[in-house]
KEPALO-919342 format. One record per residue: residue in three letters; y, z, x of N, C-alpha, C, O in turn; residue number from 0. Coordinates in steps of 0.001 Angstrom, whole numbers, always signed. Atoms other than C-alpha are relative to their C-alpha. Layout:
+------+---------+---------+---------+---------+---------+---------+---------+---------+---------+---------+---------+---------+-----+
: rest :      ny :      nz :      nx :     cay :     caz :     cax :      cy :      cz :      cx :      oy :      oz :      ox :  nr :
+------+---------+---------+---------+---------+---------+---------+---------+---------+---------+---------+---------+---------+-----+
:  Ala :       Y :       Z :       X :       Y :       Z :       X :       Y :       Z :       X :       Y :       Z :       X : NUM :
...
+------+---------+---------+---------+---------+---------+---------+---------+---------+---------+---------+---------+---------+-----+
This chain:
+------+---------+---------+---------+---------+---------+---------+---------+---------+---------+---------+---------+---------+-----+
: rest :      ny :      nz :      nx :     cay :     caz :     cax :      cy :      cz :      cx :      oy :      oz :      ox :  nr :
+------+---------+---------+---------+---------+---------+---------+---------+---------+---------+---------+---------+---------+-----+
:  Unk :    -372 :     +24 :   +1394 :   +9183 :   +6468 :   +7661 :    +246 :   +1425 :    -466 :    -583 :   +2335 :    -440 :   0 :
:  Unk :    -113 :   -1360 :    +380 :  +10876 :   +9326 :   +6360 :    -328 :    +535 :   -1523 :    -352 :    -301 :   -2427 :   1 :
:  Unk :    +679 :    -376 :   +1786 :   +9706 :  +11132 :   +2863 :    +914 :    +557 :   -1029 :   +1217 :   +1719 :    -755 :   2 :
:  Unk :    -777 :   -1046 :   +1299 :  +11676 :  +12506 :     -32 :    -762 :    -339 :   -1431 :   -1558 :   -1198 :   -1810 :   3 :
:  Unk :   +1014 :    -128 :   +1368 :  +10531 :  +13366 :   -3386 :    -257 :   -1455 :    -849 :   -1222 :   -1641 :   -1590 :   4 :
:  Unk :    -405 :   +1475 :    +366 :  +11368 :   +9806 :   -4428 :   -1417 :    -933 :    +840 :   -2186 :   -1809 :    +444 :   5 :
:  Unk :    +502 :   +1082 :    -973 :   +9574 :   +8313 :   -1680 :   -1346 :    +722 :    +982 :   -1265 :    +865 :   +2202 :   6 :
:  Unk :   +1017 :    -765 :    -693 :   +6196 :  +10135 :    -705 :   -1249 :    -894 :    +419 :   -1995 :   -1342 :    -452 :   7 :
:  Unk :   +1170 :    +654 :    -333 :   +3622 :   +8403 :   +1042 :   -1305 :    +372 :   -1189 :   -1612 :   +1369 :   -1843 :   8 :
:  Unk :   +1355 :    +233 :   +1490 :    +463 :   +7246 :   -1498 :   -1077 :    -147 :   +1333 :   -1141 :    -512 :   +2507 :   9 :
:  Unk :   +1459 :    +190 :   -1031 :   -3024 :   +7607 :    -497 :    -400 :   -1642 :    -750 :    -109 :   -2097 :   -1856 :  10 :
:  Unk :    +783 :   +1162 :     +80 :   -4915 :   +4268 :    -276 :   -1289 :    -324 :     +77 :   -1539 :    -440 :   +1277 :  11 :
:  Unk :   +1066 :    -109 :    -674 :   -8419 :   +3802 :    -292 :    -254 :   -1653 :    +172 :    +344 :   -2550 :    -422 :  12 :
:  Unk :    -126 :   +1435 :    -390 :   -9820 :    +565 :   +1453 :   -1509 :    +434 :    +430 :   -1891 :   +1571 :    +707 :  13 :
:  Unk :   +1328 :     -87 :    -804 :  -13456 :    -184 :   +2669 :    +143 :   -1151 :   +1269 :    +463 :   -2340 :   +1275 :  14 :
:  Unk :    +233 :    +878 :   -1229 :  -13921 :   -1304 :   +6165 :   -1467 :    -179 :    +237 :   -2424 :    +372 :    -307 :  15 :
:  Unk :   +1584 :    +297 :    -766 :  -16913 :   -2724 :   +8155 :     +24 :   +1193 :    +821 :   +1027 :   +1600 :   +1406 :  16 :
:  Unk :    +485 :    -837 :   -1233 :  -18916 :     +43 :  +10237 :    +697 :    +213 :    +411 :   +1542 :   +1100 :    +288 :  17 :
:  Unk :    -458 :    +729 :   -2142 :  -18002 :   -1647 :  +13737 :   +1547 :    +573 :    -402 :   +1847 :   +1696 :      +5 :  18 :
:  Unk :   -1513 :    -306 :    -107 :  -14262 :   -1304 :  +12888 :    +256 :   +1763 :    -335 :   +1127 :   +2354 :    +304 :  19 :
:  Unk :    +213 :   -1193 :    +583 :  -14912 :   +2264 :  +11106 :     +73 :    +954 :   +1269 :    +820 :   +1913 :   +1464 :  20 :
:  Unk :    +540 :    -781 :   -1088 :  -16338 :   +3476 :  +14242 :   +1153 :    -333 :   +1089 :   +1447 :    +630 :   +1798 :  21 :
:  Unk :    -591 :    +272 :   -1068 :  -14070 :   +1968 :  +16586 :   +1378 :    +521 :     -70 :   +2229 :    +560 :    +819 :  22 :
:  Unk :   -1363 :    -634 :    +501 :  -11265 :   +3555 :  +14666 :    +232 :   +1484 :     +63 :   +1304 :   +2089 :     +37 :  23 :
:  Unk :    +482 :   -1653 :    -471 :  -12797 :   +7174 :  +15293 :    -257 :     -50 :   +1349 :    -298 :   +1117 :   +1739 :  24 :
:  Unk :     +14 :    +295 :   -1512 :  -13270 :   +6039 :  +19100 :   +1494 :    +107 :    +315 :   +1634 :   +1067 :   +1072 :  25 :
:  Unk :   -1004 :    +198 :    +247 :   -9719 :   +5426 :  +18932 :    +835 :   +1300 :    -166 :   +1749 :   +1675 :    +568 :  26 :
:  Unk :    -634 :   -1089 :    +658 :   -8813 :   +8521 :  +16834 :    -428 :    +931 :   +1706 :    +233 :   +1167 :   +2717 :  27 :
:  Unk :      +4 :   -1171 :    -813 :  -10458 :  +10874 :  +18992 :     +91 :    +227 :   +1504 :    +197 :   +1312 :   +2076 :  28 :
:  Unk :    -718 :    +213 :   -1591 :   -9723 :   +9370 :  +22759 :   +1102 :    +464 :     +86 :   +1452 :    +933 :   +1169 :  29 :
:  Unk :   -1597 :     -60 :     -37 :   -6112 :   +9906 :  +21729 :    +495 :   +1480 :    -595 :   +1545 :   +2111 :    -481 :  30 :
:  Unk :    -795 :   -1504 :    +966 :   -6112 :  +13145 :  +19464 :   +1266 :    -458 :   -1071 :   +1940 :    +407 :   -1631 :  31 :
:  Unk :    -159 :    +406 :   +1402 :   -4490 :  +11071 :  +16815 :   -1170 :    +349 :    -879 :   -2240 :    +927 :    -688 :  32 :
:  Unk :    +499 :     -96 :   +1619 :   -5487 :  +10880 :  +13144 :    -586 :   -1485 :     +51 :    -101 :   -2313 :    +822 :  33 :
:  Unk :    +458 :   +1444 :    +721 :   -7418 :   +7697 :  +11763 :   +1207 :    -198 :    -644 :   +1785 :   -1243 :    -347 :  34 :
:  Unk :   -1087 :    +249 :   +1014 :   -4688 :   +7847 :   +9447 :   +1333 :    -106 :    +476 :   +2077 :    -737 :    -274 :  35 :
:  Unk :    -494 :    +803 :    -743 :   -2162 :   +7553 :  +12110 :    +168 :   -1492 :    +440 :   +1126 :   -2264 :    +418 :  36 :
:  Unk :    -491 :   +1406 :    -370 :   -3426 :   +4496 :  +13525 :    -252 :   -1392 :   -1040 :     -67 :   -2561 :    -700 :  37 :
:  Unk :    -266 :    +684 :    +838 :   -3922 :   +2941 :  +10187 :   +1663 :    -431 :    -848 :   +2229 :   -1420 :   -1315 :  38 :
:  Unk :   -1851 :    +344 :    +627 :    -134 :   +3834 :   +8940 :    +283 :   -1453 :    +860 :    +505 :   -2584 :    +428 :  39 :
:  Unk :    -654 :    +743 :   -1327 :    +696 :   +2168 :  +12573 :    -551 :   -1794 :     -73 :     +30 :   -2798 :    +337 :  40 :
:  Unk :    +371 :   +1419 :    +507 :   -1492 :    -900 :  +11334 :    +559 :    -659 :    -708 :    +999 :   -1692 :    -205 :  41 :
:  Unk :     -55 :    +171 :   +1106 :    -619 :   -1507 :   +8102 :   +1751 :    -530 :    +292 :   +2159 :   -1657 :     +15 :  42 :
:  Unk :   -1587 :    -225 :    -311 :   +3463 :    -839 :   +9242 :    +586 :   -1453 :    +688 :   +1483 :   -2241 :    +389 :  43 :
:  Unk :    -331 :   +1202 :    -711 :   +3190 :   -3383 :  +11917 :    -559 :   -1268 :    -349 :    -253 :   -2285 :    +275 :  44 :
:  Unk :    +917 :   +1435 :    +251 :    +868 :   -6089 :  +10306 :    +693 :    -519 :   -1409 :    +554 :   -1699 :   -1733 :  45 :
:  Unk :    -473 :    +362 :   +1283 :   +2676 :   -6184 :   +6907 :   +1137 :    -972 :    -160 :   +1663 :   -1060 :   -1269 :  46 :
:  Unk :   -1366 :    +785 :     -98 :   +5605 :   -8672 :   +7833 :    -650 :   -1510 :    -114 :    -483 :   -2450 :    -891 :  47 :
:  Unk :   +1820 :   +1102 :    -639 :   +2458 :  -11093 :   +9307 :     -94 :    -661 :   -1556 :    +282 :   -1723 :   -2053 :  48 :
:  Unk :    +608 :    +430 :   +1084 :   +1008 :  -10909 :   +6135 :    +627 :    -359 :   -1145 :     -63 :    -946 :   -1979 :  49 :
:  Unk :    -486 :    +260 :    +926 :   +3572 :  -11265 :   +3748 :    +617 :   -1471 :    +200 :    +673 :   -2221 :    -775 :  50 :
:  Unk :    -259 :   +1137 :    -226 :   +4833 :  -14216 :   +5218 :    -744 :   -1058 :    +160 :    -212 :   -2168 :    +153 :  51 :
:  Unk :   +1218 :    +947 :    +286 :   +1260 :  -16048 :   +5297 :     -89 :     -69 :   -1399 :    -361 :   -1174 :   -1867 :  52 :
:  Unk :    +845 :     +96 :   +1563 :    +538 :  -15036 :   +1371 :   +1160 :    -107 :    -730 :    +857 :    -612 :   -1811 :  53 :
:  Unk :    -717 :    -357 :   +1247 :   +3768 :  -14526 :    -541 :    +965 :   -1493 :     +40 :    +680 :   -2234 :    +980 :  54 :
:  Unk :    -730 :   +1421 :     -25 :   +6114 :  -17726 :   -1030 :   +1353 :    +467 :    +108 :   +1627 :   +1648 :    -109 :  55 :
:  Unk :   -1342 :    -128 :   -1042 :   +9699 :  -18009 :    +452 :   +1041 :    +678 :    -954 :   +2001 :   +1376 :    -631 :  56 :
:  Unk :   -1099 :    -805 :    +942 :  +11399 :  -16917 :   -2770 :    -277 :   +1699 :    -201 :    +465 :   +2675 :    -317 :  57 :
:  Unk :    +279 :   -1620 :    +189 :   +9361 :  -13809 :   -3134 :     +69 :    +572 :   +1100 :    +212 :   +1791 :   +1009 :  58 :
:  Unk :    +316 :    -977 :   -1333 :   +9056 :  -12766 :    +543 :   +1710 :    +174 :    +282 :   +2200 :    +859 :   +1180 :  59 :
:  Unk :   -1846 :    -194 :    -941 :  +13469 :  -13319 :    +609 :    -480 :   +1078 :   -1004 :   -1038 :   +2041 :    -478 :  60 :
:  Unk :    -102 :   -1072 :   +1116 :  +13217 :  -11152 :   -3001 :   -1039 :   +1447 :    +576 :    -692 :   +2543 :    +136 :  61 :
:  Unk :   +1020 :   -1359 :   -1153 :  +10503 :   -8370 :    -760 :    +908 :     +70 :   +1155 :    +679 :   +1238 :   +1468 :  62 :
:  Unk :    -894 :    -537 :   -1106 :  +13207 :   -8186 :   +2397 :   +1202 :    +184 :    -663 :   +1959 :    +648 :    +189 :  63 :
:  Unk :   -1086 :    -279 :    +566 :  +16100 :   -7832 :     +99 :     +10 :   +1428 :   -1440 :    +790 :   +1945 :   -2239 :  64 :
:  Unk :    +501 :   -1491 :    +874 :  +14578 :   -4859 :   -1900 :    -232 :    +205 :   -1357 :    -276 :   +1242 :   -2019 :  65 :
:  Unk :    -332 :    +569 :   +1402 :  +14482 :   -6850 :   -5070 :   -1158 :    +635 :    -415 :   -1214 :    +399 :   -1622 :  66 :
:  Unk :    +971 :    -259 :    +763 :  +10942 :   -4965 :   -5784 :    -265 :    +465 :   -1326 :   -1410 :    +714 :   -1704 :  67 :
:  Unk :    +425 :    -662 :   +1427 :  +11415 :   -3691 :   -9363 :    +110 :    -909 :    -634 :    -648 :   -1058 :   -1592 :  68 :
:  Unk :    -127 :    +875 :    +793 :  +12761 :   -6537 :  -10454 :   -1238 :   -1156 :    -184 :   -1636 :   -1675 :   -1227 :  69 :
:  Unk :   +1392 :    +561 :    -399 :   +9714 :   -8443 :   -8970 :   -1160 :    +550 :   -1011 :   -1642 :    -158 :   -1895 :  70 :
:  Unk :    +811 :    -757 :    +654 :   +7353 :   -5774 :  -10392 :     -72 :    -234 :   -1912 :    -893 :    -555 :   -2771 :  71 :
:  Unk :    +140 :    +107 :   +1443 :   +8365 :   -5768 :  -13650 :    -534 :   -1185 :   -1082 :   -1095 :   -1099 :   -2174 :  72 :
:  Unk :     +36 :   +1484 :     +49 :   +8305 :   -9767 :  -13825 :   -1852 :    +250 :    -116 :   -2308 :    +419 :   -1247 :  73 :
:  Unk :   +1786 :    +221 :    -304 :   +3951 :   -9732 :  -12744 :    -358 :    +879 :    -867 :    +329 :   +1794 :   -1322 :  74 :
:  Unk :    +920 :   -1008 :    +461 :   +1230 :   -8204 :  -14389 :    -917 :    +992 :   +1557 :   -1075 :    +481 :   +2666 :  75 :
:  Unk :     +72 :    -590 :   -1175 :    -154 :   -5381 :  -11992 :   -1227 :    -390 :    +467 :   -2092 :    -819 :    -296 :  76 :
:  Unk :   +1600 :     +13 :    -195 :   -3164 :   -5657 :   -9962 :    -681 :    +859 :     -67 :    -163 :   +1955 :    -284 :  77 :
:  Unk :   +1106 :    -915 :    +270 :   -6450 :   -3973 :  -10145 :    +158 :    +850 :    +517 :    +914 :    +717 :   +1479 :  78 :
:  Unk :      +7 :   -1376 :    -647 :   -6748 :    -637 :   -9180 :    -828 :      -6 :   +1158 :   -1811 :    -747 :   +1173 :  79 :
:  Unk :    +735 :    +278 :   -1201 :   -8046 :    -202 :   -5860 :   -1117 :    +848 :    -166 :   -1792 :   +1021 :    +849 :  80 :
:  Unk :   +1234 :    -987 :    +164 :  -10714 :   +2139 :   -7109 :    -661 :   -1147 :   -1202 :   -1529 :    -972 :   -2058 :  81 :
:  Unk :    +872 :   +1047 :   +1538 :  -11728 :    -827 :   -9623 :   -1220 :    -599 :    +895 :   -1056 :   -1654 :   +1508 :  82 :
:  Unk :   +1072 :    +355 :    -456 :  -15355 :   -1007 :   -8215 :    -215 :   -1465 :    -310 :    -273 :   -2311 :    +583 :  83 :
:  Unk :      -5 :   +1384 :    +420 :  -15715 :   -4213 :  -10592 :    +277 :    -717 :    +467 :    -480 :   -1444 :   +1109 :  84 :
:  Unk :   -1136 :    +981 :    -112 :  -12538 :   -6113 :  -10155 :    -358 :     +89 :   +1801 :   -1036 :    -853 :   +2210 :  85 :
:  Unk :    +682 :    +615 :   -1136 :  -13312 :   -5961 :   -6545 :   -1119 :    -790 :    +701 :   -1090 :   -1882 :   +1269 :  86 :
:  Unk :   +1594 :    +872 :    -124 :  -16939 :   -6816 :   -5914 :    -124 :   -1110 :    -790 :   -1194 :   -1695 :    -621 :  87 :
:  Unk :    -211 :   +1114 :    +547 :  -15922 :   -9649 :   -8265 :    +811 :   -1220 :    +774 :    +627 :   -2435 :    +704 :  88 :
:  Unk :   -1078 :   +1331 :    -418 :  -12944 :  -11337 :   -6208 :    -996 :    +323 :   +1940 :    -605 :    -245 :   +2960 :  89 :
:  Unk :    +723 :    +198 :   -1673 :  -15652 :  -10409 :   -2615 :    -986 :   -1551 :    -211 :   -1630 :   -2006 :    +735 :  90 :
+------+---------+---------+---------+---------+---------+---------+---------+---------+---------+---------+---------+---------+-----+
């Protein structure tokens, strides 16, 4: 994925389990990658998966056809991923 001022990779924060935590720094440092490598490399390759299990056939054509603003604008947004609350509420 290439970057321009338009288009700069966002930080994300996410909580994992331990076991996976650890196995992701086993990972990192066998290879001399980044954690944050093989999470992009996750996220990149698992996101097609997942959109096509959760999103419905009109929104996932309107998400491969680049329709996202128009999408966006339509929903109300979700919680902030730093929303301690709104999370530990929908766990």
């Amino acid at each position: 994925m290439r970057t321009s001022a338009e288009n700069r990779l966002r930080v994300v924060a996410v909580r994992i389990d331990p076991v996976i935590e650890q196995r992701l720094r086993v990972l990192a440092e066998a290879t001399g990658h980044k954690q944050s490598f093989f999470l992009q490399r996750m996220i990149e390759e698992g996101i097609d998966a997942m959109e096509e299990i959760w999103l419905s056939p009109d929104t996932l054509a309107k998400v491969r056809n680049g329709d996202l603003s128009e999408m966006l604008a339509a929903h109300r947004p979700t919680s902030d991923l730093f929303d301690v609350d709104a999370t530990d509420a929908a766990s």
